[in-house]
C-alpha positions in Angstrom: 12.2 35.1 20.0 9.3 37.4 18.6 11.4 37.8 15.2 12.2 33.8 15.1 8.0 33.3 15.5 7.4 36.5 13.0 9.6 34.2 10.5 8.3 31.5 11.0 4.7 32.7 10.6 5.5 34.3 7.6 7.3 30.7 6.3 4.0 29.0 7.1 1.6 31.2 5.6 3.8 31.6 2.3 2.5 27.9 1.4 -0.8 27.6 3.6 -1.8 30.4 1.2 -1.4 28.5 -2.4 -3.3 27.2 -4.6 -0.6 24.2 -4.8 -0.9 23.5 -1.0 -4.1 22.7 -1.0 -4.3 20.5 -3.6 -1.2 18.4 -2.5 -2.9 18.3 0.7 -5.9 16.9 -0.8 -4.0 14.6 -3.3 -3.3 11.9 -0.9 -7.1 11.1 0.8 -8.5 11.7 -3.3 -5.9 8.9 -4.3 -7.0 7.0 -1.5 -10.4 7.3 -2.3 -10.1 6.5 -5.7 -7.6 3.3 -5.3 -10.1 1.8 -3.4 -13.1 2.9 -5.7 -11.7 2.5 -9.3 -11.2 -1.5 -8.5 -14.7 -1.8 -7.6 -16.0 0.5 -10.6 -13.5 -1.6 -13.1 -15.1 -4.9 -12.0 -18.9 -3.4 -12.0 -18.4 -2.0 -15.3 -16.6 -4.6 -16.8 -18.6 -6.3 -19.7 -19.7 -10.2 -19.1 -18.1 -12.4 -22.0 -20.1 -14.4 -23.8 -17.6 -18.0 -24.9 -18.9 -20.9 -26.9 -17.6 -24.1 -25.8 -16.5 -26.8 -28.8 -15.6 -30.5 -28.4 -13.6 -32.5 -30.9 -14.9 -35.5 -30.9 -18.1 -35.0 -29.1 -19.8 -37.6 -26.5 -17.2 -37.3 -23.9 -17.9 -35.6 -20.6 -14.8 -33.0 -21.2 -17.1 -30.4 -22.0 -19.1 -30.3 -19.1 -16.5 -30.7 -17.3 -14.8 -28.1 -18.1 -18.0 -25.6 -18.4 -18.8 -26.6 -14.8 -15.1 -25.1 -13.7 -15.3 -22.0 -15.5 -18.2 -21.1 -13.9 -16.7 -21.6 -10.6 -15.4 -18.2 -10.4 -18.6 -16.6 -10.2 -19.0 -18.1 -6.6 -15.9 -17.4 -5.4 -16.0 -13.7 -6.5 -19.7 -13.8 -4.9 -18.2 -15.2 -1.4 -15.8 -12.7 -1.3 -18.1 -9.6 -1.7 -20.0 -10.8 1.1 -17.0 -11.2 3.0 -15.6 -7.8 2.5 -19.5 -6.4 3.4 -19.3 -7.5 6.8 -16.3 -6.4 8.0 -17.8 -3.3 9.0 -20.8 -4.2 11.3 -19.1 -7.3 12.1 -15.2 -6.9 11.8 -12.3 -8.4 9.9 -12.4 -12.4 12.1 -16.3 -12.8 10.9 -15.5 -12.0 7.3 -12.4 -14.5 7.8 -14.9 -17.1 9.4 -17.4 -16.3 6.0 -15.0 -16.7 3.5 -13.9 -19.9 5.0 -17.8 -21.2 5.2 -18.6 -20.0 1.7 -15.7 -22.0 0.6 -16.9 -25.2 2.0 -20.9 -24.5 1.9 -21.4 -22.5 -1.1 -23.0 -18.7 -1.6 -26.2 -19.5 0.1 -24.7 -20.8 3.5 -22.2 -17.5 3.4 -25.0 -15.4 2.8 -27.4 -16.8 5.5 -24.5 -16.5 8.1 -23.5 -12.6 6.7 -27.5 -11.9 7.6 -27.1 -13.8 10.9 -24.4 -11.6 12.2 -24.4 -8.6 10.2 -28.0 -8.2 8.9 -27.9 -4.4 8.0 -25.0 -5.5 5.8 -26.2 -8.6 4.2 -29.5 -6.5 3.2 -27.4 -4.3 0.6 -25.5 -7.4 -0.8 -26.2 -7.5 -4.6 -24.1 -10.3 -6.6 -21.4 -9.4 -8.7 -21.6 -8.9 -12.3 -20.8 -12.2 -14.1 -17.3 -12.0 -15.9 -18.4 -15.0 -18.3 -21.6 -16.5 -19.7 -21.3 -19.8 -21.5 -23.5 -20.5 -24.3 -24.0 -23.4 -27.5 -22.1 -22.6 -30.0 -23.5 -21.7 -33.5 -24.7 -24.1 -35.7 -22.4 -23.6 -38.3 -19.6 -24.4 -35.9 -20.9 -27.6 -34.8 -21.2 -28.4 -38.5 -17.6 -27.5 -39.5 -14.8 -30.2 -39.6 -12.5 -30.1 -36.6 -9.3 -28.4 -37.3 -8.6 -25.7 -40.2 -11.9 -25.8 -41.2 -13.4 -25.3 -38.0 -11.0 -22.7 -36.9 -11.5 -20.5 -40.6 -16.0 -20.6 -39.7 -14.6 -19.2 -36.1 -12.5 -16.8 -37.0 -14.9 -15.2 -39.5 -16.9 -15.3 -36.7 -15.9 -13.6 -34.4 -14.1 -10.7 -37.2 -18.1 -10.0 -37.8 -18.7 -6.5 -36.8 -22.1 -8.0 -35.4 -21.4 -10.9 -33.2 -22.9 -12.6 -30.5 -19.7 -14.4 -29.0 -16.5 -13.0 -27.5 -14.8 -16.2 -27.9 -14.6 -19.9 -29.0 -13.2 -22.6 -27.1 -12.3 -25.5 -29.0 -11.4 -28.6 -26.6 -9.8 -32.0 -28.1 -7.8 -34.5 -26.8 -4.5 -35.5 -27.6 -2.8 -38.6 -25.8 -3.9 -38.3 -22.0 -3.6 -34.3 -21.5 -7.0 -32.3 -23.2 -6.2 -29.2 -24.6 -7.3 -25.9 -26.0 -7.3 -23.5 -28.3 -9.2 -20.3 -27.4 -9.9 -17.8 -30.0 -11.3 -14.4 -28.6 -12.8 -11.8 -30.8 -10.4 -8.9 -28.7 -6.6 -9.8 -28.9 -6.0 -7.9 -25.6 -8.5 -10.1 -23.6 -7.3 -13.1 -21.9 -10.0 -13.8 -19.4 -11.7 -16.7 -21.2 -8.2 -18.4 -21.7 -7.1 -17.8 -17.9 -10.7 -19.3 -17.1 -9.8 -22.6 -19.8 -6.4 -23.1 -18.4 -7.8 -22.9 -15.2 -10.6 -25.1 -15.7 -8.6 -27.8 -17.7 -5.8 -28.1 -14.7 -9.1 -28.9 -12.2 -10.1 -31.3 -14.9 -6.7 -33.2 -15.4 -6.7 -33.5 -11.4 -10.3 -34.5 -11.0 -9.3 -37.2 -14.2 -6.1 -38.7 -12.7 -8.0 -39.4 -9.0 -10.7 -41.1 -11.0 -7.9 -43.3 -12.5 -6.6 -44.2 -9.0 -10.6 -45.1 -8.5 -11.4 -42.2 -6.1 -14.7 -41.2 -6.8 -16.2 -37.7 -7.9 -18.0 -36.9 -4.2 -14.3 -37.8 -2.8 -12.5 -35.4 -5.3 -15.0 -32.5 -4.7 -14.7 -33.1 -0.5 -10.5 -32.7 -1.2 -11.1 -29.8 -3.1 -13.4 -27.8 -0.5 -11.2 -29.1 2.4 -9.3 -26.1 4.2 -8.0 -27.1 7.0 -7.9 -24.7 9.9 -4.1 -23.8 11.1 -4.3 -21.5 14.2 -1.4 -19.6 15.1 -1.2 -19.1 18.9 1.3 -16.9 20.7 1.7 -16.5 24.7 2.0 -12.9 23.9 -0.7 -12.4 21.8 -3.8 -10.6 23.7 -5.8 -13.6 24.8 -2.7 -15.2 25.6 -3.5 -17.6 23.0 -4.6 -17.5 19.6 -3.0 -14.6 17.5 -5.8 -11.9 15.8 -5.4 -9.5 13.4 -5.6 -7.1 16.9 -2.1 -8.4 17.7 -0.8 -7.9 14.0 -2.2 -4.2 13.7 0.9 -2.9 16.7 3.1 -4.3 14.0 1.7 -2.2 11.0 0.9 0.9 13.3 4.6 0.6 13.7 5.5 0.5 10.2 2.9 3.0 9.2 4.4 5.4 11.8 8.2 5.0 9.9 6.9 5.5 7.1 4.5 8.5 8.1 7.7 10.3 9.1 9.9 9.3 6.2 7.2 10.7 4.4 7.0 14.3 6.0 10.7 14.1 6.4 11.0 13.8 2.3 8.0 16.9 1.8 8.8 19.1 5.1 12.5 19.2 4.1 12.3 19.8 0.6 10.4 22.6 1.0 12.8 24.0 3.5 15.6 23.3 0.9 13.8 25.1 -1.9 12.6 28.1 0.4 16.1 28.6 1.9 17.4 28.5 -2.0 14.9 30.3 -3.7 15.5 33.3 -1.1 18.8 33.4 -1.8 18.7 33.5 -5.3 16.1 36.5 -5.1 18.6 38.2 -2.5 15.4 38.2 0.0 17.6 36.1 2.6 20.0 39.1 2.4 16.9 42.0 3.6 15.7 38.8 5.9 19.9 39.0 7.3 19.3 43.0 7.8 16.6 42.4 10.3 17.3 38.8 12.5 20.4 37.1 12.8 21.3 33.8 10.7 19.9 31.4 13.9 16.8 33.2 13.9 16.3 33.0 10.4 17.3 29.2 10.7 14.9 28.6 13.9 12.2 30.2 12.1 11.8 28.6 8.9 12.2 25.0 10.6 9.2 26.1 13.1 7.3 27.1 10.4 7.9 24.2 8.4 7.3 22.0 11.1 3.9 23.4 11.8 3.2 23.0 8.0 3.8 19.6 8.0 2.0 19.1 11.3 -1.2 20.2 9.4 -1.0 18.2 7.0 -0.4 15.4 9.5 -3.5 16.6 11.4 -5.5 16.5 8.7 -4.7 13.4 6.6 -5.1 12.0 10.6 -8.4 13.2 10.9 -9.8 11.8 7.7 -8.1 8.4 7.6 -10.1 8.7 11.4 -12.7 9.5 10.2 -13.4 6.9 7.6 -11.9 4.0 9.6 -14.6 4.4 12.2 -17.2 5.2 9.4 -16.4 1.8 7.6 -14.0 -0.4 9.9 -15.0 0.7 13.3 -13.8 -2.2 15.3 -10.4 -1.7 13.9 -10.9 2.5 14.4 -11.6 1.2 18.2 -8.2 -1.1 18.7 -6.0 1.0 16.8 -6.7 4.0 19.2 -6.6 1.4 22.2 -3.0 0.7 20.7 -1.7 4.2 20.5 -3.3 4.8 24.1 -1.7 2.4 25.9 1.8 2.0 27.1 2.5 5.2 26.0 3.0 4.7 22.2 1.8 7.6 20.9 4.2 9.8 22.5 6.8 7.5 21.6 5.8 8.3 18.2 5.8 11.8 18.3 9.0 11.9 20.0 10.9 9.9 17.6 9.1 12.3 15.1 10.5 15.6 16.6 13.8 14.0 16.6 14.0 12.5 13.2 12.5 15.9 11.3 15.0 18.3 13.4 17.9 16.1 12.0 17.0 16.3 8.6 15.2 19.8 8.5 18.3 21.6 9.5 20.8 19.5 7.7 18.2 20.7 4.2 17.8 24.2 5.4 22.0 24.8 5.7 22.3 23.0 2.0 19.9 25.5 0.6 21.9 28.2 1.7 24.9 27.2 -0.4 22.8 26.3 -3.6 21.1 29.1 -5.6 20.0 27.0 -8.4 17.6 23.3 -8.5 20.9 22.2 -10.3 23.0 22.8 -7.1 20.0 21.5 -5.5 19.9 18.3 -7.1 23.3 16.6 -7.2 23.0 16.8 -3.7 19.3 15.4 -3.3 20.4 12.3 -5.0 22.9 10.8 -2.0 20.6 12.1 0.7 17.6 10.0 -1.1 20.1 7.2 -1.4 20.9 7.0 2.6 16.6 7.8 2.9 16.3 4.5 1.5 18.1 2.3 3.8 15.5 2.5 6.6 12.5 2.1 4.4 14.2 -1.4 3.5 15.4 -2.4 6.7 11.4 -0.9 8.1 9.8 -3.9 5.7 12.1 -7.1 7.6 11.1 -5.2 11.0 7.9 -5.6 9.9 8.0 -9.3 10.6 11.2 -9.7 12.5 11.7 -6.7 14.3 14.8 -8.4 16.5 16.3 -9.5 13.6 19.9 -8.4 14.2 21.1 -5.6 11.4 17.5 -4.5 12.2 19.0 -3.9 15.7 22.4 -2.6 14.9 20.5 0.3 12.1 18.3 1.0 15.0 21.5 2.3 17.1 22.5 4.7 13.9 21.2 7.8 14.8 20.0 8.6 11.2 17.9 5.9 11.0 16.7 5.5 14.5 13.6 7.5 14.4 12.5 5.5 11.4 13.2 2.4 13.2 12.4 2.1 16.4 8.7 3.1 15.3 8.6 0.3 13.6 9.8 -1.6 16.2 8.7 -0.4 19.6 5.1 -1.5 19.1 6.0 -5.3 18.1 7.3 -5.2 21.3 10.7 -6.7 22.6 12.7 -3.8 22.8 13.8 -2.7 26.2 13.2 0.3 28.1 17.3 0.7 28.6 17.5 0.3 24.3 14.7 2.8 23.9 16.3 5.4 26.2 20.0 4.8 24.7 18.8 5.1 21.3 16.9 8.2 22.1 19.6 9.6 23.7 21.7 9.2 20.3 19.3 10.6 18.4 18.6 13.6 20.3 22.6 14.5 20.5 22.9 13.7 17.1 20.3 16.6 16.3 21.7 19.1 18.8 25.4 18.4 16.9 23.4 18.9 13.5 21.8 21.7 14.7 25.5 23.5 15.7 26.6 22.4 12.2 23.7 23.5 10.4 23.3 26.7 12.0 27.2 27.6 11.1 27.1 26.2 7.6 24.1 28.2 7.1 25.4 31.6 8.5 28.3 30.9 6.1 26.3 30.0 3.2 23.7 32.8 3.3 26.3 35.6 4.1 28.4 34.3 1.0 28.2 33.2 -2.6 30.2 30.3 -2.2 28.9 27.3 -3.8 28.8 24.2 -1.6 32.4 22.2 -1.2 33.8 20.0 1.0 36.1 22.8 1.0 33.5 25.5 1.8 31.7 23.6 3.9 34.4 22.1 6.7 35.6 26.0 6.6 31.9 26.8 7.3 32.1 24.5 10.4 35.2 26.0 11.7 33.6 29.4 11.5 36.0 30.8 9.4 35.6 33.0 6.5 
């Protein structure tokens, strides 16, 4: 036992120790960060276009029409920042109610509600940078003919290396439809042109109702209508209407799978690569001269496992950390979810389970492979059956009973993925849970057995891995 711990001390510290480990450890929360800051930095620094709207013939109310639409997205971008600022101080359901109001009622009623319920919030609300400013177009565009001639004083225009304009819209008429042509200084840019179609389909609507004689106030009340559709479930936590507290089980659950899929994927590589690169460098052979091929085995999986229990640990503690810094209320029910009924430890069992399976089954591979070629024709049908529960984990997302779902959940491969996902949707029996279990855990203690005499055979040998080699492995013959 004391050499199996010295082994596995040594196979811990041998990557705690890098450079590389640290880093990779650190990749994941950095990325984090910066996928959730990068959005917000690309829309605060993008520039505000400056468009020229032009109508051939003039007089009718097109243009202002249109003008008034492209402006539009201004307030919606506006409501949704305050949204998302209250969701801190006063959770995810007020910044649903907000958005809803600012819809209907415009920026000032969303704001005066966001400093109503959230006032430490609303105080650091700043508006959102503009994306387009509209503006009268040049003179010597309004006196251009429409068509060619026009079009040759705008594009000269805007291939000035001093300009005042990012783009030119030029509205006209033809038959009932209006259309557009939208010249923009930068070929790459198309957000004046999504704003014009946009604006023009709002326009056509807004036309054909006043055909039918419904008036302008009626068109605009359609338009800000949303009707409220609540979804209510007698298993949902107030027994009525469902909450995003009675969605977050499900995505615990699928977070979970993934979680382990994940440290299945690193913790068993890296057993795969140690085991191979030892081999190669005929340290496995001076590691053979002191512990036996189980101890050897038992040790690098224990120290693997505690390596990837670190960087469980701590990827746990900083997503913990920064959900109750900005998201508290969800920090507070998540951790009310894992608490109860158990589900935590239902987790880490089905973890335990699922990383012995597919630790050992790596480790006794890498002792028959001494190069990442050997390595790597075998990788590729391992990552192939890897991929079958992260697809089946995405339908169990939002119909956990759904019946392959089920019948995956019973292969022992797949189990530990699996039932994470779907143990905290609930529905799944305490009789399923312990049978599954049951199969998972004997499917590891008969992976164990084969691992550990493949890998006595493989790292006493310089066999290279057969079907051959390796059924003769399993009978224990040499």
């Amino acid at each position: 036992m004391n050499r199996t711990l010295l082994i596995a001390r040594r196979e811990y510290l041998a990557y705690v120790r890098t450079v590389g480990f640290w880093l990779s450890l650190l990749s994941l929360p950095l990325f984090a960060a910066l996928g959730g800051a990068l959005p917000l930095l690309a829309m605060n620094s993008e520039p505000t276009r400056v468009a020229a709207v032009v109508e051939a013939p003039t007089g009718s109310p097109l243009k202002a029409a249109v003008e008034a639409r492209m402006t539009e997205r201004d307030r919606e971008r506006a409501v949704d920042a305050i949204a998302a600022l209250v969701i801190p101080e006063a959770g995810v359901e007020a910044s649903r109610r907000i958005r809803a109001l600012g819809e209907r009622e415009g920026i000032e009623a969303a704001l005066a509600e966001a400093r109503r319920i959230a006032p430490t919030a609303a105080a650091n609300y700043r508006a959102p940078r503009s994306r387009l400013t509209l503006q009268e177009p040049p003179a010597e565009v309004l006196a251009a003919a429409p068509g060619d001639a026009r079009e040759a004083v705008v594009r000269d225009l805007l291939n000035a290396e001093e300009r005042e304009l990012d783009a030119v819209v030029l509205l006209s008429r033809e038959g009932e439809a209006p259309t557009a042509r939208v010249w923009s200084a930068k070929a790459s840019d198309d957000t004046v042109q999504d704003a014009v179609s946009s604006a023009l389909r709002d326009v056509v609507r807004a036309e054909r109702y006043a055909a039918l004689g419904v008036g302008a106030d009626t068109v605009r009340d359609i338009d800000s209508l949303r009707p409220e559709v609540a979804l209510l479930s007698p298993r949902s936590q107030s027994g009525g209407e469902v909450s995003f507290r009675d969605r977050l089980p499900a995505l615990i659950g699928f977070g979970f799978g993934f979680l382990l899929w994940s440290l299945v994927i690193t913790g068993a590589s890296i057993l795969l690569n140690s085991v191979m690169e030892e081999k190669s460098n005929k340290i496995l052979e001076v590691l053979l001269s002191s512990a036996s091929p189980g101890e050897i085995l038992t040790g690098k999986v224990l120290g693997v496992a505690a390596l990837t229990l670190t960087v469980m640990l701590t990827w746990g503690g900083l997503g913990a950390v920064g959900l109750t810094a900005g998201v508290p209320d969800v920090a507070r029910d998540l951790w009310n979810i894992l608490s109860e009924d158990g589900l935590i430890a239902y987790f880490l069992l089905y973890m335990a389970g699922g990383y012995l399976m597919y630790a050992v089954l790596f480790a006794a591979i890498g002792a028959f492979c001494e190069t990442p070629r050997d390595a790597q024709t075998l990788m590729g049908p391992i990552m192939m059956l890897l991929i079958v529960p992260i697809l089946a984990m995405q339908f169990a997302l939002r119909t956990p009973d759904a019946l392959f779902v089920k019948v995956l959940s019973w292969v022992p491969l797949f189990t530990p993925f699996l039932m994470s996902a779907r143990i905290p949707s609930g529905g799944v029996g305490p009789v399923e849970i312990a049978a599954t279990t049951a199969g998972m855990f004997a499917m590891a203690v008969f992976m164990v057995w084969i691992a550990g005499r493949a890998f006595r055979a493989g790292a006493l040998s310089d066999v290279k891995l057969s079907w051959k080699t390796f059924a003769t492995a399993i009978r224990g013959e040499r």
